[in-house]
C-alpha positions in Angstrom: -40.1 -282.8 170.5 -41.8 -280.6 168.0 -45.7 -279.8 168.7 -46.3 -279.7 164.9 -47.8 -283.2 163.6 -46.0 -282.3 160.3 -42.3 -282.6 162.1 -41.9 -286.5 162.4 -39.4 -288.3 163.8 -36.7 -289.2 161.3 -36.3 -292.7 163.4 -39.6 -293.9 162.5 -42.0 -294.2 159.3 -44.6 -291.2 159.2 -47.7 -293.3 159.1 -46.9 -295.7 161.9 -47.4 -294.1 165.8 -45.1 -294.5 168.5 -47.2 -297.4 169.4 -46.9 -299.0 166.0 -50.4 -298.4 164.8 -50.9 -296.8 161.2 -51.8 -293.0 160.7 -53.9 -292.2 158.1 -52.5 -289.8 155.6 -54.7 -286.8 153.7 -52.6 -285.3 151.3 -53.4 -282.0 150.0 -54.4 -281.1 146.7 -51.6 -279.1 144.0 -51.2 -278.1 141.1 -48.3 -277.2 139.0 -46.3 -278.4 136.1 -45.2 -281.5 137.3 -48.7 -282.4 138.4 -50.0 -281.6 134.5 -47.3 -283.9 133.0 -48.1 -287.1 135.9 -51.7 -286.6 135.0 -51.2 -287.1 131.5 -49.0 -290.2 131.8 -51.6 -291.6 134.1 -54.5 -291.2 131.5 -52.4 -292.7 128.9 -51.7 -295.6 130.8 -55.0 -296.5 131.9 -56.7 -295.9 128.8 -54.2 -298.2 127.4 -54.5 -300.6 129.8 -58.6 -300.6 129.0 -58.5 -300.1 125.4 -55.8 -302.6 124.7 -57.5 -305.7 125.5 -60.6 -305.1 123.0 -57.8 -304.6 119.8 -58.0 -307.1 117.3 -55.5 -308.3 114.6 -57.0 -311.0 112.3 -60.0 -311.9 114.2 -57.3 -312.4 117.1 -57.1 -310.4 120.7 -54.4 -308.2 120.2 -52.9 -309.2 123.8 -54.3 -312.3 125.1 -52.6 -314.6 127.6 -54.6 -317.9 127.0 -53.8 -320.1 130.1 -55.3 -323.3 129.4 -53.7 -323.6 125.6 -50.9 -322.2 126.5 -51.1 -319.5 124.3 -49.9 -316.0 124.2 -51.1 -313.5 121.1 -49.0 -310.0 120.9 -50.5 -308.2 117.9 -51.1 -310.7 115.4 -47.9 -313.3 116.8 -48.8 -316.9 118.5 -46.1 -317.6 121.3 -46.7 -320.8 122.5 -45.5 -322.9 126.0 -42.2 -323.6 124.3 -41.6 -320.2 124.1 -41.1 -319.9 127.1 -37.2 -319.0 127.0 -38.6 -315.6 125.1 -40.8 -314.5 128.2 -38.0 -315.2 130.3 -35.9 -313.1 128.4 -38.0 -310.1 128.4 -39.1 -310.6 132.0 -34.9 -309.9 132.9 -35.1 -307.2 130.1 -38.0 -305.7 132.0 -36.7 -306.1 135.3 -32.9 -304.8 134.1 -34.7 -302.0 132.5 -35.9 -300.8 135.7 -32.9 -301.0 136.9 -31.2 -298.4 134.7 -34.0 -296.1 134.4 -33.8 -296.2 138.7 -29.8 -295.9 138.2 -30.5 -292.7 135.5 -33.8 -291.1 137.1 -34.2 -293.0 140.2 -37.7 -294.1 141.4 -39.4 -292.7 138.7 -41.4 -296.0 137.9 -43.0 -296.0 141.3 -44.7 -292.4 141.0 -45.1 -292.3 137.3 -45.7 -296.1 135.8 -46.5 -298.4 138.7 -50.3 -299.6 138.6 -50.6 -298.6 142.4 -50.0 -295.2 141.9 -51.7 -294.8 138.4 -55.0 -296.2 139.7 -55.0 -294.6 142.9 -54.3 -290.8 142.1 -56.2 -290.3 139.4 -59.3 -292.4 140.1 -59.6 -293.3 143.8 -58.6 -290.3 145.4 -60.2 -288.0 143.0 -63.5 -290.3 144.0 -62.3 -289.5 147.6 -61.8 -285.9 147.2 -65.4 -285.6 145.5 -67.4 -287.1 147.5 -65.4 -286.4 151.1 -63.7 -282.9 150.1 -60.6 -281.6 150.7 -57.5 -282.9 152.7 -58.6 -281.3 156.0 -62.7 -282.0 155.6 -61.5 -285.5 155.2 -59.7 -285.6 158.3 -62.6 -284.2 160.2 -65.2 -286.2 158.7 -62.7 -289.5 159.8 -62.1 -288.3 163.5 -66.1 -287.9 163.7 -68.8 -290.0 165.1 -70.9 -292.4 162.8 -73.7 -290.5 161.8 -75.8 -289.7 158.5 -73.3 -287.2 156.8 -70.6 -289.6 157.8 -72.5 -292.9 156.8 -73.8 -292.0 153.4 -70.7 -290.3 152.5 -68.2 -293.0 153.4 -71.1 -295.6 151.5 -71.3 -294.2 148.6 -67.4 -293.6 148.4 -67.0 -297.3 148.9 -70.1 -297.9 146.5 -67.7 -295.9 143.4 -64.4 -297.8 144.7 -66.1 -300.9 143.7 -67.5 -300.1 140.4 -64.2 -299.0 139.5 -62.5 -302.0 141.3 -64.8 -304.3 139.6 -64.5 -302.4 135.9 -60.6 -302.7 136.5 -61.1 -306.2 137.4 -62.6 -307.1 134.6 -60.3 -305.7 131.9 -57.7 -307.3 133.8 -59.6 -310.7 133.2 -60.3 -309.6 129.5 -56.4 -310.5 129.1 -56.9 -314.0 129.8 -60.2 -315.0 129.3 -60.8 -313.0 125.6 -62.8 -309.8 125.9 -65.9 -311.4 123.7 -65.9 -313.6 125.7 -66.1 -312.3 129.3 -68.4 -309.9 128.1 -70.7 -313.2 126.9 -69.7 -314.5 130.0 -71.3 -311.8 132.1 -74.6 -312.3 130.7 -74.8 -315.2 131.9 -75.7 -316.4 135.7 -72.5 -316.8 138.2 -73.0 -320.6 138.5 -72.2 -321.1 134.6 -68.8 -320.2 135.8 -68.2 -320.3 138.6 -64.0 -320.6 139.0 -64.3 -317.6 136.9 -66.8 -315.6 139.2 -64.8 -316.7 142.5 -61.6 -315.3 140.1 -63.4 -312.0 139.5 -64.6 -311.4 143.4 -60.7 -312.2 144.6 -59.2 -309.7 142.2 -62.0 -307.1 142.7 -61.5 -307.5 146.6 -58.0 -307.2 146.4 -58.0 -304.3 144.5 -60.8 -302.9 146.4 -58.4 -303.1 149.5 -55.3 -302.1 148.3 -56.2 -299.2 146.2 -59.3 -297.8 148.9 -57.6 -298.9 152.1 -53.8 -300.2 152.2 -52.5 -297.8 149.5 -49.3 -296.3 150.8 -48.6 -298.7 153.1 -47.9 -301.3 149.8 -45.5 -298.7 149.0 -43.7 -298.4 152.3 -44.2 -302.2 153.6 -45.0 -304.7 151.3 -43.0 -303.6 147.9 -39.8 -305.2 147.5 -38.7 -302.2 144.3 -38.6 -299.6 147.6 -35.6 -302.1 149.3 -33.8 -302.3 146.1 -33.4 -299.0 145.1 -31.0 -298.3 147.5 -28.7 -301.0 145.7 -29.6 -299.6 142.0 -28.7 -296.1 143.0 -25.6 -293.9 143.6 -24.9 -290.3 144.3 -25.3 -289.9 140.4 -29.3 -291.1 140.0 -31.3 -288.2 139.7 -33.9 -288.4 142.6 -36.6 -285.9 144.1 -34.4 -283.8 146.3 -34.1 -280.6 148.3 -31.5 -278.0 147.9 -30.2 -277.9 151.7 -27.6 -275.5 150.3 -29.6 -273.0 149.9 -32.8 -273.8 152.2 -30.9 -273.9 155.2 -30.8 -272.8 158.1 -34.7 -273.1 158.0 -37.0 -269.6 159.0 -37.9 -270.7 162.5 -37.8 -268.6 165.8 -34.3 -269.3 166.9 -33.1 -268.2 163.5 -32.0 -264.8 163.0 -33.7 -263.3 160.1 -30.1 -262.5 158.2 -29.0 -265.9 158.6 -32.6 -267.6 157.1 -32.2 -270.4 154.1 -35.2 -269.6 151.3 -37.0 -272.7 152.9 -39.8 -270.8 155.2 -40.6 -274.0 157.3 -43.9 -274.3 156.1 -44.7 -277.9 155.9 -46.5 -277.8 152.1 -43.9 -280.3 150.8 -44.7 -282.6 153.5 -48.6 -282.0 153.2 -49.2 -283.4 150.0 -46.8 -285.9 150.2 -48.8 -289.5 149.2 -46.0 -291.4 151.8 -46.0 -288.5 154.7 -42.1 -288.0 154.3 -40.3 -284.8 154.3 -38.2 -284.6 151.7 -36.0 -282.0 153.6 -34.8 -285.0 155.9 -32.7 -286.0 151.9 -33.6 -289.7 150.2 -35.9 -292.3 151.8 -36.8 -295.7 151.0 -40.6 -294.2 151.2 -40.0 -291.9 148.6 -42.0 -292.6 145.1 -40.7 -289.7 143.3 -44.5 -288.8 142.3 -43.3 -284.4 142.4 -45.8 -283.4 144.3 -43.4 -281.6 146.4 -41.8 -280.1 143.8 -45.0 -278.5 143.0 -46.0 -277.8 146.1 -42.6 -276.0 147.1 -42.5 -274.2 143.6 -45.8 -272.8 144.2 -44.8 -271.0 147.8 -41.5 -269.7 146.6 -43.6 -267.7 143.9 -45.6 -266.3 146.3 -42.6 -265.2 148.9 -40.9 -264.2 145.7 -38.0 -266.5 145.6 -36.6 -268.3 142.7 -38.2 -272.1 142.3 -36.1 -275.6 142.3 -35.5 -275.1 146.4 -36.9 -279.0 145.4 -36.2 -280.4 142.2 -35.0 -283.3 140.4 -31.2 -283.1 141.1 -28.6 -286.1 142.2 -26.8 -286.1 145.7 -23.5 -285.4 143.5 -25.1 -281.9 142.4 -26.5 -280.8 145.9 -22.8 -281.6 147.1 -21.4 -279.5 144.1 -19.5 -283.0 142.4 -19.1 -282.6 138.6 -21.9 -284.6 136.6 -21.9 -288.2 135.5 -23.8 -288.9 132.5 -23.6 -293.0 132.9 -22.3 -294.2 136.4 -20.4 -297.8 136.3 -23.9 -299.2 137.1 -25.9 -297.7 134.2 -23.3 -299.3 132.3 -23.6 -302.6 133.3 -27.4 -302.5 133.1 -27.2 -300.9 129.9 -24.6 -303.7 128.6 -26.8 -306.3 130.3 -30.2 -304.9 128.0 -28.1 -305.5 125.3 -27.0 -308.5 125.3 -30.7 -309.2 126.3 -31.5 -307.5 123.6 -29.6 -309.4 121.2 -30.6 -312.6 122.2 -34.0 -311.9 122.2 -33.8 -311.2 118.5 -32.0 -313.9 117.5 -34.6 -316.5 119.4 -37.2 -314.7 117.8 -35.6 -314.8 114.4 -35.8 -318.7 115.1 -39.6 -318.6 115.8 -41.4 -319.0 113.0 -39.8 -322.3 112.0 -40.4 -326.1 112.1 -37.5 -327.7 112.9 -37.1 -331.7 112.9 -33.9 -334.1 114.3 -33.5 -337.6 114.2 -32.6 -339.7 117.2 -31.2 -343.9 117.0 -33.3 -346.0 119.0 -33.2 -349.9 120.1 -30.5 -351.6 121.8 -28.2 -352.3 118.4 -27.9 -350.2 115.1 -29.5 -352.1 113.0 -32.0 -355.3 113.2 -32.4 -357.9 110.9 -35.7 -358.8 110.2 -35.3 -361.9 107.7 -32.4 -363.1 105.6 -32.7 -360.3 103.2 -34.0 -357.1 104.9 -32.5 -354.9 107.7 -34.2 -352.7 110.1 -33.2 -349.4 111.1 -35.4 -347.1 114.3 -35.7 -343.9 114.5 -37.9 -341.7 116.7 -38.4 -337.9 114.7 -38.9 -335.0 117.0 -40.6 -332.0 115.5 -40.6 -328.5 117.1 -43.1 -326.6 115.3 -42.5 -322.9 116.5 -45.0 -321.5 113.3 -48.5 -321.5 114.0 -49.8 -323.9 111.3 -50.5 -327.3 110.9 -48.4 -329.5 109.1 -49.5 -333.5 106.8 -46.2 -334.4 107.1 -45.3 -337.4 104.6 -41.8 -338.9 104.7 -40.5 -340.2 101.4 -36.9 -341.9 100.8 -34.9 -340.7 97.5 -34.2 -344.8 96.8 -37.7 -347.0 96.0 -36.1 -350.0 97.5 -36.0 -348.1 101.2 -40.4 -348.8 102.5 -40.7 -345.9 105.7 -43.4 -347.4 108.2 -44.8 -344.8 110.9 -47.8 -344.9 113.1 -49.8 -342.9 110.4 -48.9 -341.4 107.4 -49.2 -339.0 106.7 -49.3 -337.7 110.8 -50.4 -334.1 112.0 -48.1 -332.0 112.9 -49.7 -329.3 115.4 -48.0 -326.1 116.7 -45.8 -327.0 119.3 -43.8 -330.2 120.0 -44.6 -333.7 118.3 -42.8 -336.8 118.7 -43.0 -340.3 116.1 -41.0 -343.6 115.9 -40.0 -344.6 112.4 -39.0 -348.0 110.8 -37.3 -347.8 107.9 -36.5 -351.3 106.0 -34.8 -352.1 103.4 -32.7 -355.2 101.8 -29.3 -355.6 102.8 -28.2 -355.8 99.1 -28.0 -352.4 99.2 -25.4 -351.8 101.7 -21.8 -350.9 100.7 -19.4 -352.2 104.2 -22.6 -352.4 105.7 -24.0 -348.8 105.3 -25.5 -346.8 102.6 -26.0 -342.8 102.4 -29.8 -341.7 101.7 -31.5 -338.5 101.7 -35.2 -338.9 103.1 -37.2 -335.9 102.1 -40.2 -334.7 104.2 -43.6 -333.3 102.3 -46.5 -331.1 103.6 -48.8 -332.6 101.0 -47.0 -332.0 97.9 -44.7 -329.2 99.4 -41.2 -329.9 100.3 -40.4 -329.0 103.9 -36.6 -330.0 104.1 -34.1 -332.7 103.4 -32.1 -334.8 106.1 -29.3 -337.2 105.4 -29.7 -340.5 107.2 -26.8 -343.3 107.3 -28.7 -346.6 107.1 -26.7 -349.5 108.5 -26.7 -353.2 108.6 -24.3 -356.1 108.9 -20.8 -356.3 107.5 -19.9 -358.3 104.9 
C-alpha cells in the first residue's frame, strides 16, 4: 500500500479510516476560472436568498410562507391551502428538473446551487481560512495540544460560525414569520415567544453543526441526490472527469520517462477536493462537481507546460471516443415529463383567480311538501373562492313567486372554501309535470357574479 495519505483506497470512502472513524479534510486553496464563475453564483445566491425576504409588492412580503393562515404570497399572488395541487405540481417540476439538468450536466446542482455548499465555501471556510490559515496550518493547529493559540483561535472561529448561523437563521425565519415582524419580534424578550425562540436556537444549531462540523459528510452519507444520480445518469451526462487517455500511465518511478501520461502524479486534484476523492479513480457517488480540480489540474499543467483539460467537464462517451449525444432517451423523458408539468401548471393557474359555485340535492326525497300549496326544494351551495377577495353574496330567483331562505343573507364569502344549505319554496302552481326551469342569479351587492339553472321539482299531477 501507498505511503502517501493522498493515495486512498478505492474500496473505502476517503474521510472514513480503516477503523471506520472520520478523517478530517483541509482542502487547499485555488484559483482559476472555474473558481471565479462558482464564486459568483454563490454571491448571487445568498444575496438572493437574504435580500428576497425584505421585497415587498403592495404592502405584502414578496415571498412569505404564512403557516398558520395557510397562506403563501409569491410577488404580489395569494395561494391559499387549496392550492395545494399547484405546490405539488412545481415540487415534481422541481425535482424533474433536477433530474434533467443531472442527466445534461450531471451533479452540477450539488457544487454550484445546493445551500450546503453555497453556505459553506464561501462563508464558513473563508471564516476558517482567516482566522486558522491555510490548508496545512489548519491541520497542524488540529493535531496540536489545547493551548492559548489553539483555544482563542478555534473560539473565536466558532464565535463567527454562529453569528453567521444565527443571521442565516433568521432570514430563513423571515420567510415564515414576515420580516417586520421578526425583526419587531427580536426586540422583544425570548419569553414573549417563546415556540419561536426554541424555533430559532434548533435551526441556528443545526446549521451551526452541519455547515462548521458535519459538512462533507452530509454530502457523502446523509444526501439521498448523491444515491440517485447514478440512476439519472448515462455515459452521455457531462460530469467532472479526467482524461485517462492521455494522463496515463501516471509519472511515477516504475515508469519510463518515454512512456509517461501528461498526469505528473502530484496529488493537487485530490488536495483541494471538498469530498477527498480522486477524480483519477473516474465518477463517484462523492463527487459534487464543485471544479475545483479542474482548476487545480489546469494550474500545474501551465506550469510543466502542457496543454489544460487533462480534467474537464467531458461525458464517459467522450473519454471513450463514442460520437456525442445531445439528448439521451432519459433527457427526453424528463424533458417530456417538465412539459407536461408545465402545461398543467398553467392551466391550474389560469383557473386561480376565480370563484366558482355548484349545487348539490340534499334530503332523503326531491322535493318536500310543506303545506297544501307550497313545495320545498334543498340545496347545499359550495363555493371555492380561489381570488383573494371577499365576496356579500345575495341569491335572487328570476321568478318573484320562488322566496330563497339561507342561514344569512346576504353570507360572507371569504378566500377559500365556503359551504351553505338553501331552501328554496315556492307554490306548486307553478309546476309544469311537476318541474319548472328557473335561473337563480347570484349578486356581490349589486354586481352580478354568475347565473345557474336549477330544475325545481314537486309532485306530479
Amino acid at each position: 500500500m501507498s505511503s502517501n495519505r493522498l493515495d486512498y483506497d478505492v474500496n473505502k470512502l476517503a474521510t472514513t479510516d480503516m477503523e471506520g472513524h472520520r478523517v478530517y479534510l483541509y482542502p487547499e486553496d485555488v484559483r482559476g476560472i472555474w473558481k471565479d464563475r462558482r464564486t459568483f453564483v454563490y454571491i448571487v445566491l445568498i444575496l438572493i436568498y437574504l435580500v428576497l425576504p425584505w421585497i415587498y409588492f403592495n404592502g405584502e412580503q414578496a415571498i412569505r410562507l404564512d403557516l398558520p393562515a395557510r397562506e403563501l404570497h409569491v410577488f404580489g399572488n395569494l395561494f391559499y391551502a387549496h392550492d395545494a395541487p399547484m405546490i405539488l405540481l412545481l415540487l415534481l417540476g422541481f425535482v424533474f428538473s433536477i433530474g434533467f439538468i443531472t442527466s445534461l450536466w450531471g451533479r452540477v446542482w450539488c457544487g454550484w446551487a445546493c445551500p450546503q455548499t453555497v453556505f459553506i465555501d464561501p462563508l464558513y471556510r473563508q471564516i476558517e481560512r482567516l482566522i486558522e490559515g491555510r490548508a496545512r496550518e489548519r491541520m497542524k493547529l488540529d493535531q496540536a495540544p489545547w493551548n492559548f493559540n489553539k483555544l482563542w483561535k478555534r473560539g473565536l472561529k466558532w464565535f463567527l460560525f454562529l453569528v453567521v448561523s444565527l443571521h442565516i437563521a433568521h432570514s430563513l425565519l423571515g420567510y415564515f414569520v414576515g420580516t417586520h415582524e421578526l425583526l419587531a419580534i427580536t426586540m422583544q424578550s425570548p419569553a414573549a415567544h417563546p415556540s419561536l425562540f426554541i424555533t430559532m436556537l434548533v435551526i441556528t444549531g443545526v446549521f451551526l453543526f452541519d455547515f462548521g462540523w458535519f459538512r462533507e459528510q452530509f454530502c457523502i452519507i446523509a444526501c439521498p441526490y448523491g444515491r440517485m444520480q447514478s440512476v439519472i445518469m448515462d455515459q452521455y451526462s457531462k460530469i467532472v472527469g479526467y482524461d485517462y487517455n492521455r494522463g496515463e500511465p501516471r509519472r511515477a518511478k516504475e515508469t519510463p520517462k518515454d512512456q509517461e501520461g501528461d498526469c505528473i502524479n502530484c496529488y493537487h486534484c485530490v488536495k483541494v477536493c471538498p469530498t477527498g476523492i480522486d477524480i483519477r479513480n473516474g465518477t463517484q457517488l462523492e463527487c459534487i462537481a464543485c471544479t475545483a480540480c479542474i482548476d487545480a489540474c489546469d494550474e500545474i499543467m501551465e506550469k510543466v507546460h502542457k496543454p489544460k483539460g487533462l480534467i474537464r467537464f467531458t461525458s464517459e462517451a467522450e473519454l471513450e471516443n463514442l460520437p456525442p449525444k445531445k439528448f439521451s432517451f432519459r433527457s427526453t423523458l424528463y424533458l417530456t415529463i417538465i412539459l407536461v408539468i408545465t402545461g398543467v401548471f398553467i392551466y391550474v393557474l389560469s383557473q386561480k383567480n376565480s370563484l366558482n359555485m355548484r349545487m348539490v340535492k340534499l334530503g332523503k326525497s326531491s322535493y318536500r311538501v310543506i303545506d297544501e300549496s307550497t313545495v320545498n326544494n334543498l340545496y347545499r351551495v359550495n363555493f371555492d373562492n380561489k381570488t383573494d377577495k371577499t365576496y356579500a353574496v345575495t341569491i335572487k330567483a328570476n321568478i318573484p313567486e320562488v322566496v330563497i331562505k339561507t342561514r344569512k343573507m346576504p353570507f360572507i364569502v371569504n378566500p377559500g372554501e365556503f359551504k351553505t344549505v338553501m331552501h328554496l319554496n315556492f307554490p306548486q302552481s307553478i309546476l309544469k309535470d311537476g318541474e319548472k326551469q328557473i335561473i337563480l342569479n347570484y349578486y356581490d351587492k349589486e354586481q352580478l357574479l354568475m347565473k345557474r339553472e336549477v330544475k325545481l321539482v314537486g309532485p306530479f299531477e
